[in-house]
DRENGU-263292 format. One record per atom (N, C-alpha, C): residue in one letter; atom name; x, y, z. Coordinates in steps of 0.02 Angstrom, whole numbers, plus 50000, padded with zeros to 5 digits. Layout:
PT aa at    px    py    pz
PT  a CA     X     Y     Z
...
This chain:
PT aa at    px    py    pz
PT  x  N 50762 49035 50153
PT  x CA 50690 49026 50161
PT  x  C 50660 49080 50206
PT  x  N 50695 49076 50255
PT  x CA 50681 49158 50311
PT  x  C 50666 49209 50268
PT  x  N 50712 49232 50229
PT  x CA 50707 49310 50194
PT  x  C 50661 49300 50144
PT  x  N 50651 49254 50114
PT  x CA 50588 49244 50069
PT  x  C 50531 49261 50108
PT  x  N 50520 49228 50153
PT  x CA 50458 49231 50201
PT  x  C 50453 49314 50217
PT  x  N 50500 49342 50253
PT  x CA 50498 49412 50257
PT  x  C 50462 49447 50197
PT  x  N 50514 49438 50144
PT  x CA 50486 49482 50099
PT  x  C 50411 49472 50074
PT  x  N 50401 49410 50090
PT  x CA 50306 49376 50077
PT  x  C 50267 49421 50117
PT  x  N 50288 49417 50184
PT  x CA 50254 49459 50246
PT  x  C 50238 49514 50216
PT  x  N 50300 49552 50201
PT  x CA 50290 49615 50180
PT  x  C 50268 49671 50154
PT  x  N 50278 49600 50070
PT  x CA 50233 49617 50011
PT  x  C 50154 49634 50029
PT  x  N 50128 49574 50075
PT  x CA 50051 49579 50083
PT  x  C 50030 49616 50151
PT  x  N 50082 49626 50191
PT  x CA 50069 49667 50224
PT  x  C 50043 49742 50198
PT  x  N 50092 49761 50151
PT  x CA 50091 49823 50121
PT  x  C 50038 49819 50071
PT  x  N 50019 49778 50032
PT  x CA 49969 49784 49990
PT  x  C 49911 49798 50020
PT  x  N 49884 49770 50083
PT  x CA 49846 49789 50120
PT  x  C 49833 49853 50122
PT  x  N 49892 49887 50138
PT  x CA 49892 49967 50187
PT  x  C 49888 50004 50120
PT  x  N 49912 49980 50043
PT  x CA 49893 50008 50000
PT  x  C 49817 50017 49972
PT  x  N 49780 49964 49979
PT  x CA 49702 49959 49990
PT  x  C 49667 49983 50026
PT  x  N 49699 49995 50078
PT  x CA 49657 50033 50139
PT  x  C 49674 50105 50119
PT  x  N 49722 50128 50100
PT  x CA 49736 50188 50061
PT  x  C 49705 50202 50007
PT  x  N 49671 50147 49981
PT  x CA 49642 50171 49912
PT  x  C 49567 50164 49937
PT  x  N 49557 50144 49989
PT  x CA 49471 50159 50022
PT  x  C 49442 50220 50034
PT  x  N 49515 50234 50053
PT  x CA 49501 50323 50086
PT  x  C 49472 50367 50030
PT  x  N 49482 50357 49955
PT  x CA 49488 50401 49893
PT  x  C 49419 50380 49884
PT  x  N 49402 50307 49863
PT  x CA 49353 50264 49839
PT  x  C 49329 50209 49873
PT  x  N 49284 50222 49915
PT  x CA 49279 50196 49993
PT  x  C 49205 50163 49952
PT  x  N 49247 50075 49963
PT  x CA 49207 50031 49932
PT  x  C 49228 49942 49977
PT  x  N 49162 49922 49960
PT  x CA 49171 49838 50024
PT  x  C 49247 49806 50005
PT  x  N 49244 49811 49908
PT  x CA 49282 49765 49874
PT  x  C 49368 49767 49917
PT  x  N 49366 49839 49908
PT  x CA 49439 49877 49924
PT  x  C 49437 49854 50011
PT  x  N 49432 49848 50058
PT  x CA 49428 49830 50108
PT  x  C 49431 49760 50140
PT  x  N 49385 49716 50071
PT  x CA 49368 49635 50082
PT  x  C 49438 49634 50053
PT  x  N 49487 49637 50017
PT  x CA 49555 49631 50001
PT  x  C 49597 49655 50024
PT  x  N 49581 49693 50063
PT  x CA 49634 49729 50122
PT  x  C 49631 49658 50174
PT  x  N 49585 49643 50210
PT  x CA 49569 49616 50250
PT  x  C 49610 49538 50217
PT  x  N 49590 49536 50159
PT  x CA 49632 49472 50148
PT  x  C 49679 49452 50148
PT  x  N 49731 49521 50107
PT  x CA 49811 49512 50109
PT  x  C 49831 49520 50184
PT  x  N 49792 49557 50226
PT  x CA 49832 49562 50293
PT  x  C 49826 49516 50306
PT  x  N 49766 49476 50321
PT  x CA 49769 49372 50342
PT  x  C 49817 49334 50326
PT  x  N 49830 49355 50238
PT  x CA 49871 49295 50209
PT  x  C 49932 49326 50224
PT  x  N 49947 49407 50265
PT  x CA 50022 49433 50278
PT  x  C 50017 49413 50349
PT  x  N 49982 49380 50390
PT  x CA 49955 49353 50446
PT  x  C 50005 49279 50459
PT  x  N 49977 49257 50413
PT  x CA 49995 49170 50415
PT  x  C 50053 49168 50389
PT  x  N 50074 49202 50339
PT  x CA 50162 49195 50320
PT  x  C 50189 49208 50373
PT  x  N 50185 49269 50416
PT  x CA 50198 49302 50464
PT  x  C 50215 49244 50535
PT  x  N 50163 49210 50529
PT  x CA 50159 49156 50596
PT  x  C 50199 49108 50560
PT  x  N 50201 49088 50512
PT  x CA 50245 49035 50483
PT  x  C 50319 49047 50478
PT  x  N 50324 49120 50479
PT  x CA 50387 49151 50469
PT  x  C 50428 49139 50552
PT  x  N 50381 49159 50598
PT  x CA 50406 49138 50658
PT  x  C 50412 49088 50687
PT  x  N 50361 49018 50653
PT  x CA 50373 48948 50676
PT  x  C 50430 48935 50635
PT  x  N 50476 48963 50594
PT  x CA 50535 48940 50559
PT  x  C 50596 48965 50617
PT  x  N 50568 49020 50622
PT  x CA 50638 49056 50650
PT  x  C 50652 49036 50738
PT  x  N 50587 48997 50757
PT  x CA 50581 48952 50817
PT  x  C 50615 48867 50793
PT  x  N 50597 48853 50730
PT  x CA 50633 48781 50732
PT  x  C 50704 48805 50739
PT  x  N 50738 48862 50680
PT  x CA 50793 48854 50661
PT  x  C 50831 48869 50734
PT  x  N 50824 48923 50778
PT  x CA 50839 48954 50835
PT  x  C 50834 48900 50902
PT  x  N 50781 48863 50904
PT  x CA 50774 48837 50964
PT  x  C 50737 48876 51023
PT  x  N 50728 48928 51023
PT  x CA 50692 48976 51048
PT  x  C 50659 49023 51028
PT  x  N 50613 49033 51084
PT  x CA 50572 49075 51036
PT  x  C 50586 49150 51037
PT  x  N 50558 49165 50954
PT  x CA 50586 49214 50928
PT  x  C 50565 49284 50949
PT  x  N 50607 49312 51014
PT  x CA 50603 49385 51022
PT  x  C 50644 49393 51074
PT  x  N 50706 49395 51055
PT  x CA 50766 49381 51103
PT  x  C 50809 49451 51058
PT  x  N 50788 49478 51016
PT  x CA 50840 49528 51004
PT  x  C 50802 49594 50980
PT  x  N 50824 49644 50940
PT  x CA 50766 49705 50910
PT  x  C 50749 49663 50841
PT  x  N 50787 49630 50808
PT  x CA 50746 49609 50746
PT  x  C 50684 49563 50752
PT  x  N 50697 49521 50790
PT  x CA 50634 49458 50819
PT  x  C 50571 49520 50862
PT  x  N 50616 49561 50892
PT  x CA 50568 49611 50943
PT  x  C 50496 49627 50896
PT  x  N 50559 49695 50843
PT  x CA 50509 49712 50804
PT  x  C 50464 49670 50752
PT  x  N 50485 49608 50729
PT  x CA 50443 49564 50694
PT  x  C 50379 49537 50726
PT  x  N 50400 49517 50786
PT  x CA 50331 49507 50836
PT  x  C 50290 49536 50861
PT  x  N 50289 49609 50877
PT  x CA 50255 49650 50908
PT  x  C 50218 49676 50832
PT  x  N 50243 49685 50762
PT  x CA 50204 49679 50705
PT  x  C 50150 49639 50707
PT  x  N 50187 49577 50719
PT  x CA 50138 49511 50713
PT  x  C 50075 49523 50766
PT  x  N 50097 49559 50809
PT  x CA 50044 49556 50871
PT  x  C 50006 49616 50866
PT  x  N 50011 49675 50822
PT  x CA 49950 49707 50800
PT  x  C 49908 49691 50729
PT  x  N 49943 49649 50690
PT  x CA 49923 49623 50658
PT  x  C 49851 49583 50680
PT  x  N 49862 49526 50730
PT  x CA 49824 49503 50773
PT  x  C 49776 49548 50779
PT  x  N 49779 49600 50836
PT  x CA 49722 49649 50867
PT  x  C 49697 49664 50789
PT  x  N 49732 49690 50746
PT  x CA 49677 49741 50684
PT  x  C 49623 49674 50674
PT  x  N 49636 49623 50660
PT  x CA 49610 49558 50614
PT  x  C 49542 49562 50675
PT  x  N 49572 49546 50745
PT  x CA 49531 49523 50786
PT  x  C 49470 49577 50804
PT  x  N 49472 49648 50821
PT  x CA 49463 49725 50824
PT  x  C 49392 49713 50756
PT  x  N 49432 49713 50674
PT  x CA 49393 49717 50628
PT  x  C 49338 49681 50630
PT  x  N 49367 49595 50648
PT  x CA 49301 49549 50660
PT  x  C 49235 49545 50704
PT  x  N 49280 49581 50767
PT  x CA 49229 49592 50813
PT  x  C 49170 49673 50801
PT  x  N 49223 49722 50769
PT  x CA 49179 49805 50766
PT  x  C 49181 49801 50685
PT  x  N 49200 49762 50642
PT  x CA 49193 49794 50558
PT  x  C 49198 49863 50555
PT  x  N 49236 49883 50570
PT  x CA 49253 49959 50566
PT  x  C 49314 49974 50509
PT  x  N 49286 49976 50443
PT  x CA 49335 49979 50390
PT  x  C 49401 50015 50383
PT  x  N 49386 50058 50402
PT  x CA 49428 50133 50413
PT  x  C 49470 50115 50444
PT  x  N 49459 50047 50508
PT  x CA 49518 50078 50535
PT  x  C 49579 50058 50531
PT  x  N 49560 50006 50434
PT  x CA 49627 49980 50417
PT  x  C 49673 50032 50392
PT  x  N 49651 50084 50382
PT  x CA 49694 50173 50343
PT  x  C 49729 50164 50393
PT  x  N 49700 50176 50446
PT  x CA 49761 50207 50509
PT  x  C 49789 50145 50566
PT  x  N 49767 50093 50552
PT  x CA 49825 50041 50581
PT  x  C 49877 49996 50569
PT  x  N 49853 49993 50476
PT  x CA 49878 49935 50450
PT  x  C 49968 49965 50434
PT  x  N 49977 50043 50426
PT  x CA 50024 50059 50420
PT  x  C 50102 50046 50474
PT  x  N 50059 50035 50533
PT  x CA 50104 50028 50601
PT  x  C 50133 49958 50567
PT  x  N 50096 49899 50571
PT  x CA 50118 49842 50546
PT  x  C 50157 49854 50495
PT  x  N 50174 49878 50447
PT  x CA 50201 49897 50396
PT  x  C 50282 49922 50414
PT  x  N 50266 49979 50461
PT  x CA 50326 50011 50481
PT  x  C 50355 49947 50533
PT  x  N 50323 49923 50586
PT  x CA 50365 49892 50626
PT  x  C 50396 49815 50577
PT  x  N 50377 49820 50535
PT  x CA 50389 49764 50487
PT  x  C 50456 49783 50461
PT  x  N 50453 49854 50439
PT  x CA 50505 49875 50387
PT  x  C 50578 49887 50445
PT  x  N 50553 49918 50491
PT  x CA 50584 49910 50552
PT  x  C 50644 49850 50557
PT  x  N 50617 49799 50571
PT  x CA 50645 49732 50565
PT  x  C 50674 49714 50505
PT  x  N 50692 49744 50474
PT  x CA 50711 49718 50405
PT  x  C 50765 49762 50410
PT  x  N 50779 49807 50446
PT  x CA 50847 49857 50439
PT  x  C 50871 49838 50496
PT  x  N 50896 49796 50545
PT  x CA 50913 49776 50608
PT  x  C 50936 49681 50564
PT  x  N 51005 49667 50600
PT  x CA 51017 49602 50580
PT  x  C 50986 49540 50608
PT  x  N 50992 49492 50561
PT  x CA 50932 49433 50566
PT  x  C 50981 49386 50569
PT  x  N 51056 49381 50575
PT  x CA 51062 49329 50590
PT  x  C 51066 49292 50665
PT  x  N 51052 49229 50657
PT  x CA 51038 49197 50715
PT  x  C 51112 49199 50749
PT  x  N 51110 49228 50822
PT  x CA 51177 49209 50873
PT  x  C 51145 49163 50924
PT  x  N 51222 49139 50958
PT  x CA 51199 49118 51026
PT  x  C 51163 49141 51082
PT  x  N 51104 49121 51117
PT  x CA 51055 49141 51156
PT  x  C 51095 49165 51220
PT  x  N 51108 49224 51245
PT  x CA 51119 49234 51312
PT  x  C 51100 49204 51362
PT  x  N 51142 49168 51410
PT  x CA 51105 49135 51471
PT  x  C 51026 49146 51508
PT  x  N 51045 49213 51505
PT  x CA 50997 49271 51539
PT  x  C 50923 49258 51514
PT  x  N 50923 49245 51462
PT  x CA 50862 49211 51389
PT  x  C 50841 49167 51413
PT  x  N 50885 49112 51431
PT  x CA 50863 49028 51421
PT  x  C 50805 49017 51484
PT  x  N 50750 49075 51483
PT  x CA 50718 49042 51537
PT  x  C 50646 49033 51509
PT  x  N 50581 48966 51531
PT  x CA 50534 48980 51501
PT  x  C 50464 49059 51524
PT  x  N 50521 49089 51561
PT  x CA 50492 49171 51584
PT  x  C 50488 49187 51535
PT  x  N 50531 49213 51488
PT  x CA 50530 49236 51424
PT  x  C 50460 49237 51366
PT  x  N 50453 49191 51362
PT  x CA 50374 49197 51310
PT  x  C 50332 49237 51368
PT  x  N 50318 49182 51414
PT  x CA 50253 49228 51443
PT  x  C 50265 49303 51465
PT  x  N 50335 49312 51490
PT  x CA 50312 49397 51499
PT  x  C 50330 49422 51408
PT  x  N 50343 49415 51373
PT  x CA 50353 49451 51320
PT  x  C 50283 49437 51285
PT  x  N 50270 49404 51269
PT  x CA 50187 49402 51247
PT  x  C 50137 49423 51282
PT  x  N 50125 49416 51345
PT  x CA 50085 49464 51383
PT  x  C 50096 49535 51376
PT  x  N 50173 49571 51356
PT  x CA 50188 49623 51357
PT  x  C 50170 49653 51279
PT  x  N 50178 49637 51232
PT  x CA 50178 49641 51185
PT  x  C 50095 49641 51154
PT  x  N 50062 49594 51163
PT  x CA 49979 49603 51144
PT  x  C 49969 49665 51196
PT  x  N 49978 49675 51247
PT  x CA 49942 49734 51288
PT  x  C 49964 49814 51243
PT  x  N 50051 49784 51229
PT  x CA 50058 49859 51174
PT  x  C 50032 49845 51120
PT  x  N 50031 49808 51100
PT  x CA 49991 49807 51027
PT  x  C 49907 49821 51027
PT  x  N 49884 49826 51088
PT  x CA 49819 49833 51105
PT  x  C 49822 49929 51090
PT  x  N 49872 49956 51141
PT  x CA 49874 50012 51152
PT  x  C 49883 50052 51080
PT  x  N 49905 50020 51038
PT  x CA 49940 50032 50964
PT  x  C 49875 50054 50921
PT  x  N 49823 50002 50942
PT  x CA 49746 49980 50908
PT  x  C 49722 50051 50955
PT  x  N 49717 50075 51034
PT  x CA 49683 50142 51042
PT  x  C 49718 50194 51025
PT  x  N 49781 50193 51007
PT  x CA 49828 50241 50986
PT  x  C 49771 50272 50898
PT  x  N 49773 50210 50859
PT  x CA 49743 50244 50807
PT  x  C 49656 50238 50812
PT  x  N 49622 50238 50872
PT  x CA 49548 50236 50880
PT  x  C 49548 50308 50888
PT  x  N 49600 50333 50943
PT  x CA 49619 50402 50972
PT  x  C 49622 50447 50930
PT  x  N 49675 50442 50856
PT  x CA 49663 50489 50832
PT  x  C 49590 50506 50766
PT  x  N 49573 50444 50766
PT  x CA 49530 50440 50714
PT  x  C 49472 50480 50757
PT  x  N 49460 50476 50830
PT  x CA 49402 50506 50864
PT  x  C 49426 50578 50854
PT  x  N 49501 50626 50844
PT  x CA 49511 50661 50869
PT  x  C 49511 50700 50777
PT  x  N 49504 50652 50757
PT  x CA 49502 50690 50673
PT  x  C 49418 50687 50662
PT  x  N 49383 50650 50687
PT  x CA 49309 50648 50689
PT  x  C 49276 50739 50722
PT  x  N 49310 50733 50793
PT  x CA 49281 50779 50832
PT  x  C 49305 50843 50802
PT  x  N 49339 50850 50762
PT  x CA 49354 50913 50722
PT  x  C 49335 50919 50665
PT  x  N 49321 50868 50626
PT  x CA 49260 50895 50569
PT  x  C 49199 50907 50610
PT  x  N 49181 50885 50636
PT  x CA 49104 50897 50680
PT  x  C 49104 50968 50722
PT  x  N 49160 50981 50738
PT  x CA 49183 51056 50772
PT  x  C 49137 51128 50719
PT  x  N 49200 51101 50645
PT  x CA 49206 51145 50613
PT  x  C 49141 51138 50542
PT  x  N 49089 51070 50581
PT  x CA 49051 51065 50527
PT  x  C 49054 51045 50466
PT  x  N 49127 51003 50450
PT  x CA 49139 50988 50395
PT  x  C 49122 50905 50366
PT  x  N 49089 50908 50337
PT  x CA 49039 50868 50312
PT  x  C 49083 50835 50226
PT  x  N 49135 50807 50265
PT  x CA 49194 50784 50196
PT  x  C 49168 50713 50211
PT  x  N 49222 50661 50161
PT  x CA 49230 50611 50154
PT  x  C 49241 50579 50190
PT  x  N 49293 50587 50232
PT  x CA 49312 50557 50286
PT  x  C 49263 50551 50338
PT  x  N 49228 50619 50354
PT  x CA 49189 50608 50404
PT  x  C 49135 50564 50423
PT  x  N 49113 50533 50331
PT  x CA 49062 50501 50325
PT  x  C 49103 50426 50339
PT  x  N 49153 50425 50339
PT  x CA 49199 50358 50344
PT  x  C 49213 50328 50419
PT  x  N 49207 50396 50457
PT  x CA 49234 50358 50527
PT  x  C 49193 50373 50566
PT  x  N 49194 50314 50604
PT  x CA 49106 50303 50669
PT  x  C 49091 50373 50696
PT  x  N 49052 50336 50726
PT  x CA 49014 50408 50773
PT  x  C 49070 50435 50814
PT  x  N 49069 50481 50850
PT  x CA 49116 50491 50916
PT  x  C 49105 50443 50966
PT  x  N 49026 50413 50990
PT  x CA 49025 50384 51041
PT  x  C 49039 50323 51029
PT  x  N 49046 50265 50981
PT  x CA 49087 50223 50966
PT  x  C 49146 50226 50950
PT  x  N 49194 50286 50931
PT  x CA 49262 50269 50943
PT  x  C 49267 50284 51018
PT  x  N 49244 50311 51058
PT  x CA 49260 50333 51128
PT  x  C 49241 50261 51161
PT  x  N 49180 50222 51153
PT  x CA 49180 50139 51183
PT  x  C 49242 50098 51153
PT  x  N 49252 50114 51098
PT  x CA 49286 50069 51071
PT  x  C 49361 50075 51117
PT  x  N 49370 50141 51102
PT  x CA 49438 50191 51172
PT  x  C 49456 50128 51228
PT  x  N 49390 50146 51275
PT  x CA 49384 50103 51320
PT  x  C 49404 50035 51324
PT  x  N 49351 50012 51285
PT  x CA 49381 49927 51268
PT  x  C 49452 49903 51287
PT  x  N 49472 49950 51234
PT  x CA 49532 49911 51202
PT  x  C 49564 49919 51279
PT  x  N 49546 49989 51292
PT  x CA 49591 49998 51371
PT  x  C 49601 49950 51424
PT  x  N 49534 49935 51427
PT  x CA 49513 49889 51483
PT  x  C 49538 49817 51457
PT  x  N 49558 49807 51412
PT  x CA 49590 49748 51407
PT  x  C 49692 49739 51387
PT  x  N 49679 49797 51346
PT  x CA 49764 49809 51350
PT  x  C 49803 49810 51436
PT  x  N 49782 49870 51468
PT  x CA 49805 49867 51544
PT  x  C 49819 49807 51567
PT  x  N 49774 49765 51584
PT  x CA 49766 49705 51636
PT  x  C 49835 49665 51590
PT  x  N 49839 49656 51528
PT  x CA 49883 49626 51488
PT  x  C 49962 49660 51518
PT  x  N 49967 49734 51484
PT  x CA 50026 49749 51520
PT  x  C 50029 49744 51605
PT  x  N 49985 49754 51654
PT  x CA 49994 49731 51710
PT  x  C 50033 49680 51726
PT  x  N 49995 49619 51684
PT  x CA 50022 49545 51706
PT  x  C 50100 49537 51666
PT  x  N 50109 49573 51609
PT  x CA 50178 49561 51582
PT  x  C 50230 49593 51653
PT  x  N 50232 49657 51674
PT  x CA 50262 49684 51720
PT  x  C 50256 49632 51769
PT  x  N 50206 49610 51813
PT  x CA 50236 49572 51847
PT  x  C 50267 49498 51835
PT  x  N 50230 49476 51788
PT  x CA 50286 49411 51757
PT  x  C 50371 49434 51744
PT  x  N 50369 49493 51727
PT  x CA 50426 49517 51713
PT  x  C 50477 49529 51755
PT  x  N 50448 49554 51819
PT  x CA 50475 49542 51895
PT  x  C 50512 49495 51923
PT  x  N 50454 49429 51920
PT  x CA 50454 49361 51931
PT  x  C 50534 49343 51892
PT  x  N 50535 49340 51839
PT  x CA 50598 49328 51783
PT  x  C 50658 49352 51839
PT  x  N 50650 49428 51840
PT  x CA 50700 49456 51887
PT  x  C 50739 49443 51942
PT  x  N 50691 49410 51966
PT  x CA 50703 49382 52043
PT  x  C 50754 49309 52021
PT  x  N 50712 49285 51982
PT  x CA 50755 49196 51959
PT  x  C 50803 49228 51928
PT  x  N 50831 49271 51876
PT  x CA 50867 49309 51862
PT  x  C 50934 49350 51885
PT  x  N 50903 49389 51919
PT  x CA 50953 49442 51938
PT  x  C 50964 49455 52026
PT  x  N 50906 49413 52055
PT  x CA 50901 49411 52115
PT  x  C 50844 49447 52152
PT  x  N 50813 49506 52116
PT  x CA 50767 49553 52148
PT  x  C 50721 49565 52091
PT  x  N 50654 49565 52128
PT  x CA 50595 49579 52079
PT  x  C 50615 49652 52042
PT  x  N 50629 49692 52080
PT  x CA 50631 49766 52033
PT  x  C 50708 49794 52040
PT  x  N 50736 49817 51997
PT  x CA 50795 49843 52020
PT  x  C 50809 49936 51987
PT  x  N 50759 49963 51963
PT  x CA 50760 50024 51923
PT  x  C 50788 50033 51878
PT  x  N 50780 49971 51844
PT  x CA 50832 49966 51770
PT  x  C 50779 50022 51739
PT  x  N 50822 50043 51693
PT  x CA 50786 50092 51650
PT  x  C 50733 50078 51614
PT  x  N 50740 50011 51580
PT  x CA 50669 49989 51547
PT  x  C 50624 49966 51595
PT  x  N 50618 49950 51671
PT  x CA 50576 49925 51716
PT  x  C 50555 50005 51745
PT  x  N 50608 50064 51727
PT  x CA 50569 50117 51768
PT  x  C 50530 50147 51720
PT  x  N 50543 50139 51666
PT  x CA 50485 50174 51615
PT  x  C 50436 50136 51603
PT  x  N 50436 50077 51600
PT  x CA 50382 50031 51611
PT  x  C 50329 50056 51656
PT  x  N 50359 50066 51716
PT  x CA 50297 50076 51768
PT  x  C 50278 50155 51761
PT  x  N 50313 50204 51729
PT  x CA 50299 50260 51708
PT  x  C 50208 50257 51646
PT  x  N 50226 50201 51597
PT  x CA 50196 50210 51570
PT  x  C 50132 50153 51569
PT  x  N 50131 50117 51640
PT  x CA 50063 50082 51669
PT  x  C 50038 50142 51716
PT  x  N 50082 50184 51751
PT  x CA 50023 50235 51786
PT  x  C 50001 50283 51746
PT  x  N 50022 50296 51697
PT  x CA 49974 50321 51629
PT  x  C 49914 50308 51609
PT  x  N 49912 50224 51582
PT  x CA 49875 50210 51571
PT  x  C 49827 50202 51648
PT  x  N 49832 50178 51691
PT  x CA 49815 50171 51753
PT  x  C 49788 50232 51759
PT  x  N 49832 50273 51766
PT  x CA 49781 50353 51773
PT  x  C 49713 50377 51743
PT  x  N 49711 50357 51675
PT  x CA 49665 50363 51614
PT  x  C 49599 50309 51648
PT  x  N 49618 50250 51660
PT  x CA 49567 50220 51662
PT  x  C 49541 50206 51730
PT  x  N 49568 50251 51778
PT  x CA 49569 50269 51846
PT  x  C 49483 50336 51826
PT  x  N 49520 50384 51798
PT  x CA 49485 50442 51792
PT  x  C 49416 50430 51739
PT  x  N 49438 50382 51696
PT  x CA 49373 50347 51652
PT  x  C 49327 50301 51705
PT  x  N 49339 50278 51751
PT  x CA 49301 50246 51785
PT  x  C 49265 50288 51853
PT  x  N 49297 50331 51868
PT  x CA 49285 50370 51934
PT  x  C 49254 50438 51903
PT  x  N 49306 50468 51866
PT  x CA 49271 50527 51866
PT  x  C 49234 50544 51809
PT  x  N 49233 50518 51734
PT  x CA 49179 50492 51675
PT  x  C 49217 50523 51654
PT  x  N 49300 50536 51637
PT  x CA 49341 50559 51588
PT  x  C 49331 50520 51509
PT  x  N 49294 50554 51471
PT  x CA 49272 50547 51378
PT  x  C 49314 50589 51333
PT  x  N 49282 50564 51263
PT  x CA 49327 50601 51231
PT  x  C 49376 50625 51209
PT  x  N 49389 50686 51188
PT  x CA 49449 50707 51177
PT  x  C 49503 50708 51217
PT  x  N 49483 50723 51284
PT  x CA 49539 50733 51334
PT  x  C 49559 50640 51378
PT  x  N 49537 50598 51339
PT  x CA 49546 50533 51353
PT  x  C 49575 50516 51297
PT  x  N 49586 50532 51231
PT  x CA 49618 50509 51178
PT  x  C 49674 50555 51174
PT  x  N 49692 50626 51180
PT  x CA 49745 50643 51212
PT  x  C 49799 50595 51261
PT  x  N 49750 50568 51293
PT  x CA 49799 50537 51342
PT  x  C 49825 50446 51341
PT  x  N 49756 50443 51285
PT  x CA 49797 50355 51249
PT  x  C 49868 50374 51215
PT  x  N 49849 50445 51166
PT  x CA 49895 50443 51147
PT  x  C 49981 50472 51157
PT  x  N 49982 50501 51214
PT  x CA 50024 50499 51260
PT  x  C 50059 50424 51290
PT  x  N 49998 50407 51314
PT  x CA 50029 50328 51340
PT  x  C 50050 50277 51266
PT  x  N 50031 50291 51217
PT  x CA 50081 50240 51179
PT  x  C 50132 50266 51141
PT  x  N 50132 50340 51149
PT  x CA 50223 50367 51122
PT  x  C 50262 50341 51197
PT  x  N 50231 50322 51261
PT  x CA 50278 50298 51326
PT  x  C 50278 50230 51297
PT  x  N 50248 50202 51253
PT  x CA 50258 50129 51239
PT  x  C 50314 50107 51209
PT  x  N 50296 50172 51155
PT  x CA 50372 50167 51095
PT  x  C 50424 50186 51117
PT  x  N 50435 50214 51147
PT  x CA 50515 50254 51208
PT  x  C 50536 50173 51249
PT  x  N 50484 50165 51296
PT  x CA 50486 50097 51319
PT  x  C 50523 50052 51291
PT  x  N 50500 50024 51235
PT  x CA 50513 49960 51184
PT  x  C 50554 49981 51153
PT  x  N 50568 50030 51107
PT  x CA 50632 50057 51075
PT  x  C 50686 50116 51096
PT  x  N 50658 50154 51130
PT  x CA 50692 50216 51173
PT  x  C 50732 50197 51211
PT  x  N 50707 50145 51243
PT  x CA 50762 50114 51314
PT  x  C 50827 50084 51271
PT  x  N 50794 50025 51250
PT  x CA 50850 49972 51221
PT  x  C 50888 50023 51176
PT  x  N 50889 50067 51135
PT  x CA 50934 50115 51110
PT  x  C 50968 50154 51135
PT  x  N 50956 50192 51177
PT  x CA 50980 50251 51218
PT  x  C 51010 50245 51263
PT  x  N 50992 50187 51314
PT  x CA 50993 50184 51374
PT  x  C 51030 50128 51407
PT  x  N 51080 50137 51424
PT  x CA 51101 50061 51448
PT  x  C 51065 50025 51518
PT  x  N 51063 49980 51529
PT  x CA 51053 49937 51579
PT  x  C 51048 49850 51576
PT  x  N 50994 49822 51606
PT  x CA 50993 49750 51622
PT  x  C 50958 49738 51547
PT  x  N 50922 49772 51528
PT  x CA 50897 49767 51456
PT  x  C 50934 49761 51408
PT  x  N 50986 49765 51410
PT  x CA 51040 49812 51337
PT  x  C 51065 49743 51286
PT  x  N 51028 49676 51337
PT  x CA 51071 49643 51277
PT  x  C 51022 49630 51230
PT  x  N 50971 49647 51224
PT  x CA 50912 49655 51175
PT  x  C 50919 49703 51140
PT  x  N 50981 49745 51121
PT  x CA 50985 49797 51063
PT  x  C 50986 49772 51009
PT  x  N 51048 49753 50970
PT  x CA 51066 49714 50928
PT  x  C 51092 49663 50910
PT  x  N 51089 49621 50869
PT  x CA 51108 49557 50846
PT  x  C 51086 49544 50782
């Protein structure tokens, strides 16, 4: 029943990102109002997929890289749905819906079967810092593709090019608020995961911080963001040279979340595979 569900996810996940692909050519409500739908209905399989893999497991599901990457899908999934409803910004299912797609496909090459939960797991720390952590990247995921869509905007407008696309994606000064937004609410999210994450540590391992490799890149890539919205608030850092630097801070996201647990051994490592 699990792998059925996957492949359900999938299917409409991707049909989506195929619609939003076919907006770009023939940029029409219809093609969009069906984008928007299959991602919902790849939405709710999606959440159903994880209330299964929570009955069958007993815990909740993001205790390894396959549960990892299935949820952090699920959780930009969320932001695009939530993002679209609030800004209707069509476009910006072209360039987000694909992430969901990949971190989907992601999970589907990493094993799904269920093992025994590591001690280290069994605590109710676990949801709250991993869901706090996870919507804040999945936030960053949502300015990751605001970033480049402003940065493909500000270069037809450079070079005067008056294409298709250009007529497709907002002004500059609404993807640059929009920038913001998301900022100002992703941060405070990863903030509070890091220190919930601490908290764990201490009941855990004995000490809030210990320079595990995924806790030192972590804080590598909150004074990033921290920096950005330090200099957006103080010194009126816009634009290009602010979407440069979202998108900097969420390739530190992806190193973070997948770079560490692969590469790198430490207190993290039993979250590679299973």
């Amino acid at each position: 029943m699990y792998r059925y569900l996957i492949l359900l996810t999938f299917t409409l996940y991707f049909g989506s990102m195929l619609l939003a692909f076919f907006y770009l050519s023939r940029p029409g409500e219809r093609a969009i109002q069906w984008a928007t739908y299959l991602l919902g209905a790849g939405f709710l399989a999606h959440t159903v997929m994880l209330g299964l893999r929570f009955y069958q497991s007993g815990h909740f599901p993001i205790t390894n890289l396959h549960e990892s990457l299935s949820f952090f899908a699920w959780c930009v999934a969320l932001i695009i749905l939530v993002v679209h409803k609030r800004f209707g910004i069509s476009v910006m299912f072209s360039f987000a819906t694909p992430l969901v797609v990949l971190f989907l496909a992601l999970s589907l090459t990493t094993g799904s079967r269920l093992l025994p939960l590591p001690p280290i797991l069994k605590s109710y720390w676990l949801p709250i810092h991993v869901i706090l952590a996870f919507l804040g990247d999945a936030i960053f995921a949502l300015t990751f593709c605001v970033s480049i869509m402003y940065l493909i905007q500000e270069r037809h407008i450079k070079k005067k090019k008056m294409g298709k696309l250009m007529r497709l994606l907002p002004s500059l000064s609404l993807l640059d608020q929009l920038n913001y937004r998301l900022l100002s609410i992703g941060f405070p999210l990863l903030t509070l995961g890091i220190i919930t994450g601490s908290i764990w540590a201490e009941y855990a391992w004995g000490s809030y911080w210990s320079w595990d490799p995924k806790e030192t890149w972590s804080l590598i890539t909150w004074l990033v963001f921290a920096a950005l919205l330090h200099q957006r608030l103080t010194v009126g850092w816009r634009g290009k040279k602010a979407a440069w630097v979202a998108i900097v801070g969420f390739g530190l996201v992806l190193f973070t979340f997948l770079g560490v647990n692969l590469l790198l051994s430490g207190l993290h490592s039993y979250g590679r595979w299973s």
